[in-house]
N, C-alpha and C positions, 0 to 999 in steps of 0.2 A: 840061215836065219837072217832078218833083214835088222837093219838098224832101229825102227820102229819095233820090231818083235821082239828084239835086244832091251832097250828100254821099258816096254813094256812089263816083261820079262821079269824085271829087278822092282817093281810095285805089286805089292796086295792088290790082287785084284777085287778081294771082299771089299779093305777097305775104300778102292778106289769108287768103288761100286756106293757107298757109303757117302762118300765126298757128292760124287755128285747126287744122287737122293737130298742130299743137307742144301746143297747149293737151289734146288730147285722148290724144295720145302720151306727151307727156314733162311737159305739169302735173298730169295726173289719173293717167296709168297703168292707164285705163280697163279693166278686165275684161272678156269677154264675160258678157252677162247683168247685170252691175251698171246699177243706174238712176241715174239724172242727176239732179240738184237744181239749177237754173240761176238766178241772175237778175243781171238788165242795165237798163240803160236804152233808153228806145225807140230814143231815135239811134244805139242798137248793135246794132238788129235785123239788120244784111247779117252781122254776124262772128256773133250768137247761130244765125242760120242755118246758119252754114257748120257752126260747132261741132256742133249737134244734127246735122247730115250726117255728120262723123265721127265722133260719138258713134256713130251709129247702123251705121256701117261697120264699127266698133271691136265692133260687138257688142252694145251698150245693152241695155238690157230694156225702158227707160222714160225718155223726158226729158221731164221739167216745167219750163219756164221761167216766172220773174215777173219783169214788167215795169216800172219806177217811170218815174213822167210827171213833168218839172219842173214846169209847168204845173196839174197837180192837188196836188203839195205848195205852189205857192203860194196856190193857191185856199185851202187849209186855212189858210194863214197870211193871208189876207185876211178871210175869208168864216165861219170855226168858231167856234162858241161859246167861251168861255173853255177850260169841262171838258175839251174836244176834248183840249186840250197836254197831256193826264196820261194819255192814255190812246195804248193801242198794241196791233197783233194777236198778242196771244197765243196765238192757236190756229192762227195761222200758223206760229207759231213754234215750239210746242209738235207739229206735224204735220213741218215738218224735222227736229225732234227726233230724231222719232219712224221719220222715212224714212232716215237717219244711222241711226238705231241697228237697222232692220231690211236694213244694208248699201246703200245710197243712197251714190253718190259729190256731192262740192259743186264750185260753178264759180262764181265770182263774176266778171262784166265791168264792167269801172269806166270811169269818163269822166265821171260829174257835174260838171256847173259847178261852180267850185269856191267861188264867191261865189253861189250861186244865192240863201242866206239872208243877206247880208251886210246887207239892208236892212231885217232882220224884229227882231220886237222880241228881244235877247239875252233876255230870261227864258221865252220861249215856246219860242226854239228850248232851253235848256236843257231845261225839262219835256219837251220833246220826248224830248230825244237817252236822257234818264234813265228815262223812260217804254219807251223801244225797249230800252235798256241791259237794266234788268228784265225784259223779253217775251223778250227773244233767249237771254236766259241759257242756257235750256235746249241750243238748237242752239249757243250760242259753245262751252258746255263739251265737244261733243262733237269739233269744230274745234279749238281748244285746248288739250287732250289729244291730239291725232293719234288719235282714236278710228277715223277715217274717211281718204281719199284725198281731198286738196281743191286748189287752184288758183284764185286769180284773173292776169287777163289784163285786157287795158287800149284801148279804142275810141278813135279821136278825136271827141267829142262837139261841133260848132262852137264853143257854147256855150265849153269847155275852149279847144278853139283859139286865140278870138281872145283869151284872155287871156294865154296865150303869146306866140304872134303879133301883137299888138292893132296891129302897124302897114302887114297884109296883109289883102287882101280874105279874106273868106271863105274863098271855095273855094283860096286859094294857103297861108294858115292852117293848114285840118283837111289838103292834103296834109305840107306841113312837121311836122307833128304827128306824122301820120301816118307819114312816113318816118323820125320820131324813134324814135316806137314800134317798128318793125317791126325796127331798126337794136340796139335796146336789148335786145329779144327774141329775138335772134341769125334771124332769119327773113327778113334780105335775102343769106344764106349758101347756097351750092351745096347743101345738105346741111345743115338746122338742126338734123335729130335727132341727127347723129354730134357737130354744132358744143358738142351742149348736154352730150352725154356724156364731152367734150375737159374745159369749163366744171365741170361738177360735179366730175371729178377734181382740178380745181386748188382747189376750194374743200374739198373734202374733206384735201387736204395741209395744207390752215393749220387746219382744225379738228383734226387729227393731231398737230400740233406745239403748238398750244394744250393741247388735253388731259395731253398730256405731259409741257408744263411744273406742272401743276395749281396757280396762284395763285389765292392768295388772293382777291385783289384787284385792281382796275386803276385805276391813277392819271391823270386826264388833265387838262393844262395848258395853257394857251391862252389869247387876248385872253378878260375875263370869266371864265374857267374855273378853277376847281380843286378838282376834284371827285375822292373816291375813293370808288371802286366797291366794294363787298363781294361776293364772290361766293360762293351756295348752296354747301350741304356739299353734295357730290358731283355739284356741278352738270359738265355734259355738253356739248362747244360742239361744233356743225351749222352743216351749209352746206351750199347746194345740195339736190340729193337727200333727200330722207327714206324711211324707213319708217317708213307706218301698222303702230297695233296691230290691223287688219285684215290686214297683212302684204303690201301695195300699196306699192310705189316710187312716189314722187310730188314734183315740182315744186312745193311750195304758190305760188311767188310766181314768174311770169314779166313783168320780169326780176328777177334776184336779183343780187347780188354783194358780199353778205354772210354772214359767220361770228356765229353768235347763240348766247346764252347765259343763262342766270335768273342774273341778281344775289341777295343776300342783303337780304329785305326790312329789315331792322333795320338794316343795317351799308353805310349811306351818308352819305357828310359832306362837307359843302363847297358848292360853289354853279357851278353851269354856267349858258353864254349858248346859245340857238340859232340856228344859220350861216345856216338856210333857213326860209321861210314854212312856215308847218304849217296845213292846209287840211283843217277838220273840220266834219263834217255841210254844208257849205254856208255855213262863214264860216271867212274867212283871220284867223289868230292870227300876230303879226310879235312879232320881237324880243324871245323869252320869255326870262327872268330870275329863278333860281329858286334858291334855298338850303334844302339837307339838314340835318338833325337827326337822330339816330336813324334814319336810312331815312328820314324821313316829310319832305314839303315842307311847310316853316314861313312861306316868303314866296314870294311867285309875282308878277311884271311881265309886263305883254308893252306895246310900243306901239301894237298893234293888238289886239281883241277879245281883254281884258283881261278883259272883265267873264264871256265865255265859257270864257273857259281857266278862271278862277276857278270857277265854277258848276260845269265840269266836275271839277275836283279834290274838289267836294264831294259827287261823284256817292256817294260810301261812303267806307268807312276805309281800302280798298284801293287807292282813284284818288291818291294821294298818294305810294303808294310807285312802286318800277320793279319790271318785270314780265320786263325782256329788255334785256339793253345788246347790242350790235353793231358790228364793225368793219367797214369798208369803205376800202379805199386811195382817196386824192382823184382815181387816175389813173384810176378804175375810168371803163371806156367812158362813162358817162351824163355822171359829172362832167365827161369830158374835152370832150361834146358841147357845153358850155358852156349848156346849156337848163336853163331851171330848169321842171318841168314843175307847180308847185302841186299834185299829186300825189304821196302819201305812196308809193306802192307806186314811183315811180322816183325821187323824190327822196332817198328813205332810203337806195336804192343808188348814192348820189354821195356821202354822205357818213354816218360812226361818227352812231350815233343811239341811243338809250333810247326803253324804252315803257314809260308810266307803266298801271298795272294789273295786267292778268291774266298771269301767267305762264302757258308752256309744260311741261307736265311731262315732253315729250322730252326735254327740255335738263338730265333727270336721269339720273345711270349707275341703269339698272335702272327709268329712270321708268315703264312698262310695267305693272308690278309694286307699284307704292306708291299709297298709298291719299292722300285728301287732307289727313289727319291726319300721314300720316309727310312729304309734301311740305312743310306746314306748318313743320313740325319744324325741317324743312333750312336754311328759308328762302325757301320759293317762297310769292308773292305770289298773294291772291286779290282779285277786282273783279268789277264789272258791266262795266269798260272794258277794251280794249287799245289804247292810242293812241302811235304810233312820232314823236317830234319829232328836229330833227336839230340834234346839236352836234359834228361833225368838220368839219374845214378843212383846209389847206396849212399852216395855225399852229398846227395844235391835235400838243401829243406825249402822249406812251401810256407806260404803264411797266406791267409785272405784278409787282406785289407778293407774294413768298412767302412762306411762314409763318415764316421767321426773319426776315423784314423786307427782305433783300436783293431789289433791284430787277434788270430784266431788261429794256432796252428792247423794247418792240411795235411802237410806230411813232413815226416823228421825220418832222414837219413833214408829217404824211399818208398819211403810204406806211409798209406794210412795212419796219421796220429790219432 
């Protein structure tokens, strides 16, 4: 039996079969005739297959998948000449760009190790990540704008497994994983398409009652924490569901079970702790510690890959501010799972988190419609990054702030107040 067939192996293949039908129904909202933009890692070729199957059932035109080898990024980090670390494929980039803006739908599958670069030197993997930052720009802006229909979805890569798992063989690991994922995706459910259509309703009532309040601001207090948030002139809070400005209903993030919004880049103050590891490019950053001025981060800790978190805040003049605050209740399914997955895409949905970078300009009324000058204006954040870290707990409280100053609790000790 092959390594591939091993893995495989240790997944429900109903439910995998399930993941991707969700991914192509309710994350993308696939068109007939729309093309696919894909990529994954190789240990996620059984789910990249299944997806190009419904892709292709759903009507595709075209799916291209690309594949990243752990194994050939470390070869570059053993074996490359210096110059290698400053450089990155820009006409890769610049060619998604380009299939995004000729109607191309995107599909990201995730699962990398999450430590795969913990061992390499921090200043290469920086040049790296800032080098890729630069070359992507072109396809982030069209993702980050909601230009497009997009979705990532989530493999269990061994690699990732046993770092969860690290006290299960192998193959008992990527299922446990496995059954996390599938569980978090709503895909172990009679019926996931109706389960997720249930989900997007209730996420859409707290984005309804959020707007309605329209604060200022959002204050949060907690062990380390006391931070207040500014939020954008006319900013706009989503969840769940979105519409592209291609006019596609789309899932971006399976799973989700949070309400997001553009903070005010100038109008943050105070100092927050992070509850969970933040797992970026291939190195785990612990126990980040970080204090606002103006919006802009003045001092930055972590006790783990300090020197990376640092490097990346100096990615531009944007990486310092926030780009997206987010609520999430602690009881939300993931957190209740007790798994801490070192993955941003399920770890953010266990707990209220910020992304330092690039804003969304959904998350403006009429963002559709405003240019990057009038976004600017508002207060929405521009970057080469978008990086989500997590600072909600069971300790952390929430207040909204209104423009007379009178507060409103949001959440007390995690949850929904």
């Amino acid at each position: 039996m092959t390594i591939q067939s091993q893995i495989k192996s240790a997944v429900d293949p109903v439910k995998l079969e399930k993941l991707a039908e969700v991914a192509v129904k309710v994350g993308l909202g696939l068109k007939r005739g729309q093309d696919l933009v894909m990529t994954a890692p190789i240990a996620a070729l059984p789910l990249a297959r299944l997806i190009t199957k419904h892709a292709y059932l759903a009507g595709a035109g075209l799916v291209t998948t690309f594949y990243a080898d752990e194994d050939a990024t470390l070869a570059r980090y053993a074996h490359a000449p210096d110059e290698s670390f400053d450089r990155a494929s820009a006409w890769l980039y610049e060619g998604m760009a380009k299939a995004y803006a000729d109607g191309a739908a995107r599909l990201a599958i995730s699962g990398d190790n999450p430590m795969m670069l913990a061992a390499q030197d921090p200043a290469k993997v920086a040049r790296a990540n800032r080098a890729m930052s630069v070359a992507y720009k072109p396809a982030l802006e069209k993702i980050s704008n909601f230009d497009i229909n997009w979705n990532i979805c989530s493999y269990p890569n061994p690699t990732w497994a046993k770092l969860v798992f690290p006290n299960d063989p192998e193959d008992v690991a990527v299922t446990k994983l496995a059954e996390a994922i599938f569980a978090a995706s709503r895909v172990d459910r009679d019926d996931p398409v109706a389960a997720w259509a249930e989900h997007n309703g209730e996420l859409a009532k707290r984005s309804a009652w959020l707007n309605e309040k329209r604060f200022d601001a959002l204050h949060f207090t907690g062990p380390g924490t006391d931070l207040t948030v500014g939020l954008a002139d006319g900013h706009e809070w989503h969840g769940g569901a979105s519409t592209a400005k291609n006019g596609i209903t789309c899932n971006p993030n399976i799973p989700t079970e949070e309400v997001f919004t553009t903070p005010h880049a100038l109008k943050v103050e105070g100092h927050v702790s992070s509850t969970k590891p933040l797992s970026h490019q291939g190195t785990l950053i612990d126990n980040i510690q970080v204090r606002f001025e103006g919006g802009r981060i003045v001092e930055a800790k972590a006790s783990k890959g300090e020197e990376v978190l640092n490097k990346v805040l100096d990615t531009d003049e944007g990486a310092r501010r926030l780009g997206e605050v987010a609520l999430v209740p602690h009881s939300s399914p993931i957190s209740a799972s007790g798994v801490l997955f070192y993955n941003t895409l399920f770890d953010e949905n266990a707990s209220c988190h910020i992304a330092l970078g690039q804003c969304y300009s959904k998350c403006f009324l009429d963002g559709a419609n405003l240019s990057q000058d009038q976004i600017t204006a508002q207060g929405g954040n521009s970057s080469l990054i978008h990086i989500d870290w997590m600072i909600g707990s069971d300790k952390v409280d929430i207040d909204g702030v209104a423009a007379d100053g009178s507060r409103v609790p949001v959440m007390r000790k995690g949850e929904w107040a």
